[in-house]
C-alpha positions, -999 to 999 in steps of 0.1 A, spaced: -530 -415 121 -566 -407 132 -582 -374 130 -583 -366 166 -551 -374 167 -539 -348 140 -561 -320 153 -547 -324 183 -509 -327 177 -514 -293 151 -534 -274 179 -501 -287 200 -478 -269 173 -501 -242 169 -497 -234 208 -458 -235 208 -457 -211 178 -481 -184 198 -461 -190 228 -427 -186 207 -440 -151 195 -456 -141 227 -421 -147 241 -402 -131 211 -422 -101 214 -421 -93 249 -385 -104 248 -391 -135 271 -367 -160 261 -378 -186 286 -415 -185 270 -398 -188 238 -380 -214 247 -412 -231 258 -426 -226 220 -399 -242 208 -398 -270 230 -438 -275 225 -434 -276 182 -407 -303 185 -429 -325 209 -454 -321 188 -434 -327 157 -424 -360 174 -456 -372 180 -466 -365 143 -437 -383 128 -443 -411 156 -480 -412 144 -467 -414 110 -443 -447 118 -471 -461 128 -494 -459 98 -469 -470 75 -466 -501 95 -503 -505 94 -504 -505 57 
């Protein structure tokens, strides 16, 4: 997996689990629900990424 590619799928995870406490804290299940939803994406890509390399090798 290249680099950019990393950064950007952690920043990804990063977002969801600010938007998932945003939404937890001002009791905003919806923005929660978007958290959530952006983590797994990102997740997805990273194991996707991962597939990928091992195929490489």
């Amino acid at each position: 997996m290249g680099t950019d590619d990393k950064v950007s799928n952690k920043t990804e995870e990063l977002k969801g689990k600010a938007k998932e406490g945003v939404g937890r804290a001002t009791d905003d299940e919806n923005l929660e629900a978007q958290g959530r939803n952006d983590q797994a994406k990102s997740n997805l890509k990273q194991a996707g990424e991962k597939v990928k390399d091992a195929f490489k090798s």
